[in-house]
C-alpha positions, -999 to +999 in steps of 0.1 A: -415+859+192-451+853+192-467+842+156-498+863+160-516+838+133-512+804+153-528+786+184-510+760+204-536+731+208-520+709+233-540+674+236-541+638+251-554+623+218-558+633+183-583+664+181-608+658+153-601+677+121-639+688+123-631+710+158-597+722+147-614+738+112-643+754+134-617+770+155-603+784+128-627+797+116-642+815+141-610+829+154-592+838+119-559+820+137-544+789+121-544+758+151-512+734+152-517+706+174-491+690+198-503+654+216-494+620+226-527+598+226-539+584+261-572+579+253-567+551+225-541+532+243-556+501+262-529+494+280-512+527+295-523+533+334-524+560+356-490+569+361-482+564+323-510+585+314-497+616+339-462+614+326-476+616+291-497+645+303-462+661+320-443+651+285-463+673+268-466+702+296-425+706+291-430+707+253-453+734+252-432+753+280-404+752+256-421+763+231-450+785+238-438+816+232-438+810+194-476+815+194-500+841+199-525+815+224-523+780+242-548+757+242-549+726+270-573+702+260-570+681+290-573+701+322-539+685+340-517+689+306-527+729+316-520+719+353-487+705+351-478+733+328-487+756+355-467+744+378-435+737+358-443+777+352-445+779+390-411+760+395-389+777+369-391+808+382-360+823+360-383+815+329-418+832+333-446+821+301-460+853+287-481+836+263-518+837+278-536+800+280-568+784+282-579+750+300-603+734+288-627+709+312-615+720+348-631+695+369-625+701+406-640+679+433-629+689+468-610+665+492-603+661+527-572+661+549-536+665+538-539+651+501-572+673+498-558+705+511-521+696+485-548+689+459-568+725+464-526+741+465-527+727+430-555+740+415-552+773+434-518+781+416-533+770+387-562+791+386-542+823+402-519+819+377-514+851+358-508+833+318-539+815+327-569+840+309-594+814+305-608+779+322-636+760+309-666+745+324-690+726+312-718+734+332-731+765+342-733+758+378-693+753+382-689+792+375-707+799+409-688+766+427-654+775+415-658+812+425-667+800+455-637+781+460-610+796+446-599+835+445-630+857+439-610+882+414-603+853+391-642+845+391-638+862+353-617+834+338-639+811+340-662+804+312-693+779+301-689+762+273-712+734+268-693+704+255-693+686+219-686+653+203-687+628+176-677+635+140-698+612+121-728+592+127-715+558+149-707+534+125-727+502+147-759+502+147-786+513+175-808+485+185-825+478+218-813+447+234-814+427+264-792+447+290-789+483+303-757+500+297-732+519+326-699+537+317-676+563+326-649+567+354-656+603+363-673+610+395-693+583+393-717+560+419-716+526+409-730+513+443-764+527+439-766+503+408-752+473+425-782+483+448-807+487+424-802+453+401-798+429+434-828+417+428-842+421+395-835+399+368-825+428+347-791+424+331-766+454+331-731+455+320-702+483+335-674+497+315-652+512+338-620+512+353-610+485+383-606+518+412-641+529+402-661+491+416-636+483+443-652+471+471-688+467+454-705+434+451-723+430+424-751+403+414-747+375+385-769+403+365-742+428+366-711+421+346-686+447+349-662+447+317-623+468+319-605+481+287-635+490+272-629+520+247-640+534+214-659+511+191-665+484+215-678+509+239-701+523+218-709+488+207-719+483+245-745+518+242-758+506+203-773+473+221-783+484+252-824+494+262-813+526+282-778+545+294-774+546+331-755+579+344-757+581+382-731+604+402-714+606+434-719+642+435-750+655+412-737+690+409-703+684+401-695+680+364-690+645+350-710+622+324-718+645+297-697+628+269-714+597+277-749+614+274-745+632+242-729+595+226-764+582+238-782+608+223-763+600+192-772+562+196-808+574+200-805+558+239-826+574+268-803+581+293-815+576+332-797+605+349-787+614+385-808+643+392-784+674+400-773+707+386-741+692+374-761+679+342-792+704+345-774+722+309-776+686+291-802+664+304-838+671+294-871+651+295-876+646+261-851+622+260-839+615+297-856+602+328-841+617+360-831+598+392-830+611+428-793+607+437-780+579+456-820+562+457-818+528+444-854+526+447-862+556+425-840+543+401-856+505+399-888+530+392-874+548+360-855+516+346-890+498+353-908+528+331-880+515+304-889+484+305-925+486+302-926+517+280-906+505+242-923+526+220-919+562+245-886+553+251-876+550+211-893+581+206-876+597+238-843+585+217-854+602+186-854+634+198-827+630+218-805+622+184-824+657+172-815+680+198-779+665+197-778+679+161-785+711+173-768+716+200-739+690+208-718+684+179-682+688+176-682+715+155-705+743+176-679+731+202-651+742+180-671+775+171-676+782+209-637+780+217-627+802+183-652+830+198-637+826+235-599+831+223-614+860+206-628+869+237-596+863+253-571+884+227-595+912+227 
């Protein structure tokens, strides 16, 4: 029987207390959280990482009836639990769920047109009441292509993070920074530090540079996570975020931990980040022009003091806008939404 006083919050690391308590409290429900960590881990891979996600996919399915709403805070945790739904037909969920961070990019061939079945039955699903984006573009993609009727599940939400201020300290050193795995193009950088005796360091996974040759100037590092990553964004001059598709979503999280560095960010033009990335603290970058973006990490370079102001405000508008707990807020008031 459903326990009209509890959310499900079903996870790939340890939520922060700080988003659990704002979902609380803007809901009135109490949150329990179910997770096995794959963010922390150093060592787990790919297919270690989707069989955790599927681990904890069959524990909520066991179990989700005992609450009033589920939570996914990784979208594939929510698709996995989808299709286990799908595939054990003689055991339908009734309890209505959320995903959080659907990221779809669309594929060609066989794999693409298996990958779109996959999200399609996720989407259509009829438990599924709400999906997440984190731009406000995606809500006109994704109706686009997936069913019309279900245009109404999704939802913007513009994402949080951090807790506390970064316990290493910003300074500006001798290197520009890169990170992230998500939809990113690392080839317009190889491009763009070929011949410049600018020094940037990658933190990334191997999949993400094969096939790129890189310069002695570029060092790309693997197994770079938590502190030593934002070690890497404390010393660098500027935060390089350039994408394969601009108006897909991807590199938000490593933008707002930027802003909380005080670091400009140099961004790949695009509607994907046209709900994040502002002026006052970015500099925009045509998309896949190595020139243009030689041009704006020039500006960085001969521009100190604008570019620690830029950061300044960035940290300021991050306060306002970005943390974890108006994130946690915004999901209490969508579940509300939802249970109406």
């Amino acid at each position: 029987m459903n326990d009209t006083r509890k959310i499900l919050l079903a996870a790939n690391c340890r939520v922060e207390q700080v988003v659990i308590d704002a979902m609380e409290q803007a809901s009135g429900l109490t949150v329990e959280l179910n997770y096995i960590d794959s963010i922390g881990s150093k060592s787990i891979n790919a297919i270690k990482r989707h069989l955790s996600y599927i681990k904890i996919a069959h524990r909520v399915f066991k179990k989700s009836e005992d609450y009033q709403i589920v939570v996914f805070w990784q979208q594939f945790i929510g698709i996995y639990y989808a299709l286990i739904s799908l595939f054990l037909s003689f055991k339908k969920p009734k309890t209505p769920i959320v995903i959080l961070t659907l990221i779809y990019i669309k594929r060609d061939g066989i794999k693409g047109n298996l990958h779109k079945w996959v999200y399609n039955k996720t989407v259509n699903s009829r438990f599924v009441k709400g999906i997440v984006c984190h731009s406000s573009e995606e809500l006109k993609y994704y109706s686009e292509q997936f069913s019309a009727e279900n245009k109404h599940k999704f939802n913007f939400l513009p994402i949080g993070e951090g807790v506390d201020k970064p316990s290493v300290v910003s300074s500006s050193g001798n290197y520009f920074f890169a990170g992230g795995t998500s939809n990113r193009d690392y080839k317009v950088l190889a491009k763009a530090f070929a011949e410049s005796d600018d020094h940037l360091k990658i933190a990334c996974q191997p999949n993400d540079v094969a096939g790129i040759d890189f310069t002695n100037n570029v060092e790309v590092l693997h197994g770079i996570y938590g502190d030593e990553f934002h070690e890497l964004m404390a010393g660098a001059k500027a935060i390089l975020i350039t994408l394969n598709d601009p108006n897909v979503s991807a590199g938000q999280l490593v933008l707002l931990n930027a802003m909380r560095h005080k670091k400009v960010s140099i961004i790949t033009d695009g509607n994907g980040m046209a709900d994040y990335a502002n002026k006052a603290y970015c500099l925009m970058t045509k998309p896949y022009d190595p020139i243009d973006l030689r041009e704006q990490i020039d500006f960085v370079n001969a521009n100190p003091e604008l570019i620690k102001e830029m950061g300044k405000a960035g940290e300021e508008f991050y306060e306002s806008n970005y943390t974890y707990k108006k994130y946690g807020l915004n999901i209490g008031d969508l579940i509300n939404k939802i249970l109406m």
